[in-house]
VMD Tcl script that builds the backbone (N, CA, C; Angstrom):
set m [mol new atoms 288]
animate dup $m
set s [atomselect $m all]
$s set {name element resname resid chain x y z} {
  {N N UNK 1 A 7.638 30.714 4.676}
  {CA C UNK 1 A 7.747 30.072 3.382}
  {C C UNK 1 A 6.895 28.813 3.381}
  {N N UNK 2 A 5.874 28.396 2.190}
  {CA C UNK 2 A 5.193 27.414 2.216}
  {C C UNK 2 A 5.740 26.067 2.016}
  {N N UNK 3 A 5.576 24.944 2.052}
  {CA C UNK 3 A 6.050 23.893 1.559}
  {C C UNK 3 A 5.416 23.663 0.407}
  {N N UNK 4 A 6.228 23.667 -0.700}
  {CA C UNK 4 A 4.850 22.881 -1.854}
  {C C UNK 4 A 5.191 21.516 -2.242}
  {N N UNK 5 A 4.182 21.293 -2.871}
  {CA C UNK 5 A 3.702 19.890 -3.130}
  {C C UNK 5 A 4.898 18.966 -4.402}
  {N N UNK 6 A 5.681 18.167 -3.930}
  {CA C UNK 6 A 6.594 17.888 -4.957}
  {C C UNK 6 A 5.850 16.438 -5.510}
  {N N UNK 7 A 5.078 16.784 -7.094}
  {CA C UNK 7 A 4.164 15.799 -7.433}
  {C C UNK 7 A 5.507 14.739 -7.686}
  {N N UNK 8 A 6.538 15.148 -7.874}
  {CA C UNK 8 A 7.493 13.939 -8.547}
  {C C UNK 8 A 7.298 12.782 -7.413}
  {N N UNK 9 A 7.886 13.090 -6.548}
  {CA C UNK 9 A 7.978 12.413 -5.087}
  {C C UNK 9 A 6.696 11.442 -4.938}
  {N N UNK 10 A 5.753 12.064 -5.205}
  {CA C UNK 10 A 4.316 11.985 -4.863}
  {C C UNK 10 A 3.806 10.403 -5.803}
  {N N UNK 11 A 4.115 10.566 -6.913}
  {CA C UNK 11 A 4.040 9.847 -8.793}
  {C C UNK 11 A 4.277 8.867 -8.195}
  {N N UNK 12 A 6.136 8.796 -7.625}
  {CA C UNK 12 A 6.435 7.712 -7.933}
  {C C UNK 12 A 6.495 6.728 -6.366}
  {N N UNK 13 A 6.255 7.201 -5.180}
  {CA C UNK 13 A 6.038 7.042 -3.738}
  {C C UNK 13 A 4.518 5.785 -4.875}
  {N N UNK 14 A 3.676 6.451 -4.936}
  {CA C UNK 14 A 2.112 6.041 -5.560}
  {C C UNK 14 A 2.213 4.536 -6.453}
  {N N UNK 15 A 2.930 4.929 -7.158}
  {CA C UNK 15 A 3.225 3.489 -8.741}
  {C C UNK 15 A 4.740 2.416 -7.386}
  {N N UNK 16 A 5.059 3.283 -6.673}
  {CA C UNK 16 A 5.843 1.675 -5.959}
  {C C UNK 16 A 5.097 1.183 -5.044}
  {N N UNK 17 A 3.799 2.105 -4.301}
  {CA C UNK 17 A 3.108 1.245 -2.997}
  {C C UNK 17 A 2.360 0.388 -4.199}
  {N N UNK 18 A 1.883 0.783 -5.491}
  {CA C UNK 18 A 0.248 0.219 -6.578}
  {C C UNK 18 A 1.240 -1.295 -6.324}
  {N N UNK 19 A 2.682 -1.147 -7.402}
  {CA C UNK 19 A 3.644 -2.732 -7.199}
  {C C UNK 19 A 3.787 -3.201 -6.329}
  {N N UNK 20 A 3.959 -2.793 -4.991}
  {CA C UNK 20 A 3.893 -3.380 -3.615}
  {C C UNK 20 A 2.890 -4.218 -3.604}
  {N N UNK 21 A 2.044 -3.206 -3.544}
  {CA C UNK 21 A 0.192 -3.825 -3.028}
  {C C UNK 21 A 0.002 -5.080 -4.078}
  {N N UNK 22 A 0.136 -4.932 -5.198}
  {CA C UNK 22 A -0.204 -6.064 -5.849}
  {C C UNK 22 A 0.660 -7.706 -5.829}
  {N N UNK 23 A 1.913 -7.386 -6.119}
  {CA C UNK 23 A 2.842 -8.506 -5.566}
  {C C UNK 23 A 2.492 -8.927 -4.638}
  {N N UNK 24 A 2.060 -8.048 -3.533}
  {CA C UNK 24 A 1.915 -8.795 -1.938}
  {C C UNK 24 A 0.506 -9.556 -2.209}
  {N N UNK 25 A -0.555 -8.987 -2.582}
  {CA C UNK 25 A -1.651 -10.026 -2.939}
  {C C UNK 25 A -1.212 -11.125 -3.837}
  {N N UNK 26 A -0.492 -11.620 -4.407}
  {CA C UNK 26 A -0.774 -12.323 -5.175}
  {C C UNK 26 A 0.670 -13.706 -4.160}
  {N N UNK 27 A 1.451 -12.704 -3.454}
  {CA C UNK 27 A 2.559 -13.760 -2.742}
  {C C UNK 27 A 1.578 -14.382 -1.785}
  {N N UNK 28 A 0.602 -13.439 -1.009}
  {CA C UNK 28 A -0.107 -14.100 -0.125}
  {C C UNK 28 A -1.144 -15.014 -0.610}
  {N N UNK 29 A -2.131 -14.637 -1.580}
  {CA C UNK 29 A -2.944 -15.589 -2.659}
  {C C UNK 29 A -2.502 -16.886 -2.443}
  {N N UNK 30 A -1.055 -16.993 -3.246}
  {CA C UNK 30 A -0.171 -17.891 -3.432}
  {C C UNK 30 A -0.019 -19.076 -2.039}
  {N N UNK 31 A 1.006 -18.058 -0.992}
  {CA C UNK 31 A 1.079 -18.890 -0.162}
  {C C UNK 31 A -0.209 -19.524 0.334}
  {N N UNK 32 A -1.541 -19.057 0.934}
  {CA C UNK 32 A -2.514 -19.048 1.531}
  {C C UNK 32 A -3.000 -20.587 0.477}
  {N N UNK 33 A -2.700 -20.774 -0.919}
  {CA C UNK 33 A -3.400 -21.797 -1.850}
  {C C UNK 33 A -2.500 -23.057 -1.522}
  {N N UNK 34 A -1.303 -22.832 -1.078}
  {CA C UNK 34 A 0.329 -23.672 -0.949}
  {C C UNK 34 A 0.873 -23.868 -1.799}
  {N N UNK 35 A 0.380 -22.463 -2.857}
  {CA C UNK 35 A 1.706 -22.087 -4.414}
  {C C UNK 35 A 2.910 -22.246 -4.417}
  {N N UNK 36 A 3.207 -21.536 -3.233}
  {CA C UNK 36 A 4.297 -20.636 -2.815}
  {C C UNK 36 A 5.069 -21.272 -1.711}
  {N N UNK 37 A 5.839 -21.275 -2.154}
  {CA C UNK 37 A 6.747 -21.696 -1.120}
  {C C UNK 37 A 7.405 -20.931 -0.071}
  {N N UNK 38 A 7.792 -20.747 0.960}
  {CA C UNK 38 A 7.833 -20.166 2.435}
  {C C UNK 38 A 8.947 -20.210 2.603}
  {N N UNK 39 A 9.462 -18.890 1.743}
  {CA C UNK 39 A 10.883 -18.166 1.824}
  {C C UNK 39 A 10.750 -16.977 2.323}
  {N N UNK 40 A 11.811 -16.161 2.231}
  {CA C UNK 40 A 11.828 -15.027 3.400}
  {C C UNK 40 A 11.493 -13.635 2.701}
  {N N UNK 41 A 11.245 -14.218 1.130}
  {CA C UNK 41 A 10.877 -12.938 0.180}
  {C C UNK 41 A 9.186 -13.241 0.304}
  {N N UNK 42 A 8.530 -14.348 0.604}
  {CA C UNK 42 A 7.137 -14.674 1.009}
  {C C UNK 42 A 6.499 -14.252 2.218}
  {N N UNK 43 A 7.665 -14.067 3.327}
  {CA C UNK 43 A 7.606 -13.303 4.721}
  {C C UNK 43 A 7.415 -12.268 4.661}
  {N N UNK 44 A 8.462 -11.199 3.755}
  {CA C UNK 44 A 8.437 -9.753 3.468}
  {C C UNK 44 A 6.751 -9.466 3.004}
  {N N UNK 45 A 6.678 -9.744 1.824}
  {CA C UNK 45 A 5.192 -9.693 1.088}
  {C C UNK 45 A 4.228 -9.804 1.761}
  {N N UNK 46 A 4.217 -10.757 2.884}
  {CA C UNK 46 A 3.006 -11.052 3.591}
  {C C UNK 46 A 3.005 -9.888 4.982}
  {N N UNK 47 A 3.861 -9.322 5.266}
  {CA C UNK 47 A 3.999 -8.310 6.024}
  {C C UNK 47 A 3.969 -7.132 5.507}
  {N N UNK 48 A 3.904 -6.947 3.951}
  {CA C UNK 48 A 3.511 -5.861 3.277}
  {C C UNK 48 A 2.592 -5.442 3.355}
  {N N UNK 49 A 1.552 -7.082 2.712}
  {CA C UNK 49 A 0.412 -6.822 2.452}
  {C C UNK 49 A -0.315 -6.418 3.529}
  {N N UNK 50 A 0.262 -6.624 4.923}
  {CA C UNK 50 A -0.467 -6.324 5.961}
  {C C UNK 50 A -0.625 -4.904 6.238}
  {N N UNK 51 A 0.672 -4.327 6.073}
  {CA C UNK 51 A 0.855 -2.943 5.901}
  {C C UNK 51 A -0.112 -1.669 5.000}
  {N N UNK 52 A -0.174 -2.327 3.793}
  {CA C UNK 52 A -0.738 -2.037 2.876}
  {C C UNK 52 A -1.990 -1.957 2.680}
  {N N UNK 53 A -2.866 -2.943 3.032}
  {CA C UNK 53 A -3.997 -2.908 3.280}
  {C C UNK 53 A -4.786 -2.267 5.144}
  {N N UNK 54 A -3.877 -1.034 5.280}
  {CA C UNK 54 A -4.640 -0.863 6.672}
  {C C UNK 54 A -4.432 0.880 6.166}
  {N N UNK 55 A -5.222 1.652 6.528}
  {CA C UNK 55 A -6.572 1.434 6.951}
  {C C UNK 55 A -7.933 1.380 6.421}
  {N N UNK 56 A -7.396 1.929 5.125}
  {CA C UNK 56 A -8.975 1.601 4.942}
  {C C UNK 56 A -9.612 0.369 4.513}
  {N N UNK 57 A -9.143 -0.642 3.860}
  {CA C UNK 57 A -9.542 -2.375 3.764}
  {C C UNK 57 A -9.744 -2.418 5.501}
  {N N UNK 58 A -9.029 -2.614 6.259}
  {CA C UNK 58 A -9.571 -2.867 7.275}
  {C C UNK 58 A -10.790 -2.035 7.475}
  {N N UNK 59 A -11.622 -0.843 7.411}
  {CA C UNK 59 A -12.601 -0.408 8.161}
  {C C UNK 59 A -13.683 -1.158 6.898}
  {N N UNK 60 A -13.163 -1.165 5.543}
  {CA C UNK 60 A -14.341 -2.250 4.412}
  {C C UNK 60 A -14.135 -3.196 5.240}
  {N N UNK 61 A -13.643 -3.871 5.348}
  {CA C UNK 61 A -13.525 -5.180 5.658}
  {C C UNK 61 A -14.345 -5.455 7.512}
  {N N UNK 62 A -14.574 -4.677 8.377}
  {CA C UNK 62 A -14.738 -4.507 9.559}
  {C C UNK 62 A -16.450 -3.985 9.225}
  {N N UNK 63 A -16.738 -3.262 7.826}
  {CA C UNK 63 A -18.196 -2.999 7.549}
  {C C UNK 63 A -19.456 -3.702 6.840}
  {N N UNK 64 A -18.147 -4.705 6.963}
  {CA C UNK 64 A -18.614 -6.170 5.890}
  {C C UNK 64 A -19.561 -5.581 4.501}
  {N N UNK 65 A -18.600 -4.481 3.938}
  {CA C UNK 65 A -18.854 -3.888 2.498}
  {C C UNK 65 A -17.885 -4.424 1.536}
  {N N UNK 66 A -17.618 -5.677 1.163}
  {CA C UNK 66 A -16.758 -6.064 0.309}
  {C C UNK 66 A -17.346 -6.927 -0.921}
  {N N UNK 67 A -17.002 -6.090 -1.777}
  {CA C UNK 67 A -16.498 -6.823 -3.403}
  {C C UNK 67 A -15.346 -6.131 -3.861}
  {N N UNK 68 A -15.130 -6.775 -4.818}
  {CA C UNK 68 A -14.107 -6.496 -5.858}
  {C C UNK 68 A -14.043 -5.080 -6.046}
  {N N UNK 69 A -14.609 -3.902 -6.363}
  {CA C UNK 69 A -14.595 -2.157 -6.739}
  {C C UNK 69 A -14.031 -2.217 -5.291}
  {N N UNK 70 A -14.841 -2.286 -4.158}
  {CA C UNK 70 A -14.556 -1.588 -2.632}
  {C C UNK 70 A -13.331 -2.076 -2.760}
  {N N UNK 71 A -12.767 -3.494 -3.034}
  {CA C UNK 71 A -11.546 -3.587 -2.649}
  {C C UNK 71 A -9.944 -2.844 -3.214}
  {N N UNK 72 A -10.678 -2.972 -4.669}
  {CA C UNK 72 A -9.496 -1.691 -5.335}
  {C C UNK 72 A -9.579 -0.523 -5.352}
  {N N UNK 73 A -10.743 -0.104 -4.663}
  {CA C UNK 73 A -10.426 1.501 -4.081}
  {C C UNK 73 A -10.581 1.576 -3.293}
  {N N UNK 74 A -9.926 0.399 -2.036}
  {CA C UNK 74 A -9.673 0.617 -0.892}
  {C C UNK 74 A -8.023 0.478 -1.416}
  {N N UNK 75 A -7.174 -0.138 -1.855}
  {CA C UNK 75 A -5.954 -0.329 -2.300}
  {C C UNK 75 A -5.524 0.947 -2.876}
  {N N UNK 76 A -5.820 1.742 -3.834}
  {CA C UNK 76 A -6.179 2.971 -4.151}
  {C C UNK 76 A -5.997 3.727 -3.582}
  {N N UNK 77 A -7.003 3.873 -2.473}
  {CA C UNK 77 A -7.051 5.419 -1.651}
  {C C UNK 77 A -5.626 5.147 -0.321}
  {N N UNK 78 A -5.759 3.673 -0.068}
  {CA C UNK 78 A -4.434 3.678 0.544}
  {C C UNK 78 A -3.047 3.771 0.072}
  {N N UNK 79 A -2.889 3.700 -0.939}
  {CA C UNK 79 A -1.861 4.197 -2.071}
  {C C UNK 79 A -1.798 5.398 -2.310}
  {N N UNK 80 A -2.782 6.447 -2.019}
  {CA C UNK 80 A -3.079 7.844 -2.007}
  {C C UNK 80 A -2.943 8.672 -0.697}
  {N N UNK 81 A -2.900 7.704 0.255}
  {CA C UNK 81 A -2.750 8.226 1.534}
  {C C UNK 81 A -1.405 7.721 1.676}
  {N N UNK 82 A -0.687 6.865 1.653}
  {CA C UNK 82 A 0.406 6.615 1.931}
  {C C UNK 82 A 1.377 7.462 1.261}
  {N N UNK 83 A 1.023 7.441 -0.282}
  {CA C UNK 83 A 2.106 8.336 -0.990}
  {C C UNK 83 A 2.131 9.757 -0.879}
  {N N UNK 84 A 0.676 10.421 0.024}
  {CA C UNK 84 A 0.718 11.744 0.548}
  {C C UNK 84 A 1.650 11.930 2.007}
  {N N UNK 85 A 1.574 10.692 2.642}
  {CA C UNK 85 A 2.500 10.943 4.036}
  {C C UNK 85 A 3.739 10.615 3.978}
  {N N UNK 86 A 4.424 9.936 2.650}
  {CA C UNK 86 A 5.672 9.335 2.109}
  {C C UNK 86 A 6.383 11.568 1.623}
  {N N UNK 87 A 5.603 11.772 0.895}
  {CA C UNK 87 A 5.486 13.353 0.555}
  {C C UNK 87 A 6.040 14.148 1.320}
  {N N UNK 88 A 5.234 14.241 2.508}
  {CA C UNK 88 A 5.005 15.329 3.240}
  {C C UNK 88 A 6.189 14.842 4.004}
  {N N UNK 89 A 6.360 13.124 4.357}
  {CA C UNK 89 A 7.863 13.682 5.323}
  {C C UNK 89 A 9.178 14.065 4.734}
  {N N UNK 90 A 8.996 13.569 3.571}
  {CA C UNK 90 A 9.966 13.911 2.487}
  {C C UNK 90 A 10.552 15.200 2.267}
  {N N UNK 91 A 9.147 16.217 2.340}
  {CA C UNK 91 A 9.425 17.649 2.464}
  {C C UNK 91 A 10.049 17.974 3.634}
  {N N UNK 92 A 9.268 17.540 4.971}
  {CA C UNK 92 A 9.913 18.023 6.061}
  {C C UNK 92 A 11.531 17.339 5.981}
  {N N UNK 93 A 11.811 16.601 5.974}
  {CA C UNK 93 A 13.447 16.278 6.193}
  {C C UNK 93 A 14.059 17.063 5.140}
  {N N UNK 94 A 13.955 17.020 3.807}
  {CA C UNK 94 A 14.640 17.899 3.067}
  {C C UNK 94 A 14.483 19.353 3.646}
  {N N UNK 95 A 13.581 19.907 3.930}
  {CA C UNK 95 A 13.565 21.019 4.695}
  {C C UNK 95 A 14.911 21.513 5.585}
  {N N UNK 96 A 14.852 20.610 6.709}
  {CA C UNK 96 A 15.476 19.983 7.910}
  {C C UNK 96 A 17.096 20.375 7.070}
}
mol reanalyze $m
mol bondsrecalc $m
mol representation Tube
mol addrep $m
């Protein structure tokens, strides 16, 4: 029996890493300017964003190919890769 592709899972895995990714840029923005003040919801975010931006910002960022497009479809395709492996384990445990 195949596994198929449950786009629901998929949608909304995608639109919570896009809110992730962006909050976390803008907590880190923030802190990094000394917006922000250095609470433990500023900790989370900044360990998001770290999350979030790997791997492919890191290999732009390591090819010293950066502007603004590379960077939101590096955010993008990692939002596309994440919400495909958020998916797929999703299937396997419901499987399970």
């Amino acid at each position: 029996m195949k596994n198929k592709f449950n786009w629901t899972i998929f949608l909304i895995s995608f639109f919570a890493l896009a809110v992730i990714s962006f909050v976390s840029i803008i907590f880190v923005a923030g802190r990094e300017e000394g917006t922000v003040e250095v609470i433990f919801l500023s900790d989370i975010m900044e360990v998001l964003f770290y999350i979030v931006r790997f791997p492919v910002l890191n290999l732009i960022f390591s090819l010293d190919f950066v502007n603004s497009y590379t960077v939101i479809g590096g955010y993008f395709l990692n939002c596309l890769l994440y919400s495909f492996l958020i998916e797929r384990l999703y299937v396997i445990v419901k499987k399970k």
